[in-house]
N, C-alpha and C positions, 0 to 999 in steps of 0.2 A: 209794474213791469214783471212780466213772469221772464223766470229764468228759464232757461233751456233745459240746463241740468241739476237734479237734485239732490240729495246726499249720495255720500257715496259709502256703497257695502264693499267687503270684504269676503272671498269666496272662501266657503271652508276647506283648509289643509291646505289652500296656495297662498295663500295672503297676499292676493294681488285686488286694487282696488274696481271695482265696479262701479261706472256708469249709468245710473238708470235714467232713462229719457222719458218726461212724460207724456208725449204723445201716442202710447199703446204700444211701442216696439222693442217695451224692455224686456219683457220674455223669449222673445225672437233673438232677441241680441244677448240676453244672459245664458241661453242655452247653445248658442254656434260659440261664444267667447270660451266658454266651459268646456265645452268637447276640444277644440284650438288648446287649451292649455295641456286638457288631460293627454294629448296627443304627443305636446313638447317637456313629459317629464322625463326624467332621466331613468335610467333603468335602475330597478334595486336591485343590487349583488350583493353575496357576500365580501367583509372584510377581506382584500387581498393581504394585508401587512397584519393580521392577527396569528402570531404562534398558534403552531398546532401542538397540542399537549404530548409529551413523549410520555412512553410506559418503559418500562424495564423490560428485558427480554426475555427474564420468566414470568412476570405480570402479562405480557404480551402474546405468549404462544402457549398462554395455561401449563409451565410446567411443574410438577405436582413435585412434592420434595418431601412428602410422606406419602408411601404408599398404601393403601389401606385394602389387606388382603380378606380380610374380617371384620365385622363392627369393632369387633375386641382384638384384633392382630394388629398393631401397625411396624410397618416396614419403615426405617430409616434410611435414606441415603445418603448415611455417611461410609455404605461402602461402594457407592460410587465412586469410584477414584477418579474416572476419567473425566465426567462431571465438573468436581471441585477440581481440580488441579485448572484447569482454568482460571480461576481466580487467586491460584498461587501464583507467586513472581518463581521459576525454575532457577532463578541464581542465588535469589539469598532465602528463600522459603517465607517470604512472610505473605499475607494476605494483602490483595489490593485494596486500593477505599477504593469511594464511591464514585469519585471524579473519575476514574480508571476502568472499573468496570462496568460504570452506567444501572447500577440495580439501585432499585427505591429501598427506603432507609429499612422496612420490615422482610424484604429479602435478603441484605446487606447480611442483616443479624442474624437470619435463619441459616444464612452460607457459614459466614461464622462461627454458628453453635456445631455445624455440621462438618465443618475444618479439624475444631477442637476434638472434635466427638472421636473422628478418625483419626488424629492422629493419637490418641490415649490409646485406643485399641490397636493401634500400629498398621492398619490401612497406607497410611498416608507417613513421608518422614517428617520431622519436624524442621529438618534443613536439607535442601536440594540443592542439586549440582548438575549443571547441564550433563550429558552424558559422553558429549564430546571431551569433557575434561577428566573424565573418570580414571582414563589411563596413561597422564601423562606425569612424566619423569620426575621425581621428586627432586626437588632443589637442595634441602638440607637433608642430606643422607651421613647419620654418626657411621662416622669409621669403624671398621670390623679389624680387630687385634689379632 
């Protein structure tokens, strides 16, 4: 007895099982079954749930933290004030971390060195005070005799 159907193949990249008939109509039917699948695949997208990689915001908008006037001149901004003072705290003076300010860990250091820099040459104070408190009433006032 012949069978009707003989081994069965495997299409490539669908892995779904093929039928071949021996009576001359596997061609016919292996190329409409082929097109039918390729027709019912799913679309490729990209990952919707993959994080998109954050940059820091001077990594991100190129902003340059030496400025280079001459091959041999470079400019410092550490007298930028207005600059850094963003990454001062204005109540107690100290520098933010990273959690706070968002900069990658070789900007971090570069603000830093550039904190330190200014406040030695006195750019910058080493302890800030909002400015709203600059002029209020002293609480321990020594007695005048």
């Amino acid at each position: 007895m012949s069978s009707i159907c003989e081994p069965v193949y495997f299409v490539k990249q669908l892995c779904l099982p093929l039928v071949v008939l021996s009576r001359g109509f596997a061609s016919h039917q292996r190329t409409s079954r082929i097109e039918s699948e390729v027709e019912d695949e799913p679309i490729s997208i990209p990952d919707p749930y993959k994080k998109v990689n954050k940059k820091c915001i001077l990594c991100e908008h190129n902003v340059p933290l030496d400025y280079k006037v001459n091959l041999c001149v470079v400019i410092d901004l550490f007298k930028n004030v207005r600059l850094l003072s963003q990454f001062v705290s204005p109540f107690t003076g100290r520098i933010y971390g990273r959690h706070i300010t968002g900069l990658c860990i070789p900007m971090q250091k570069r603000i830093s060195q550039l904190i330190a820099r200014s406040r030695q040459f006195g750019f910058m104070p080493f302890e800030s005070k909002e400015s709203v408190f600059i002029k209020d009433v002293r609480i321990m006032v020594k007695p005048t005799n």
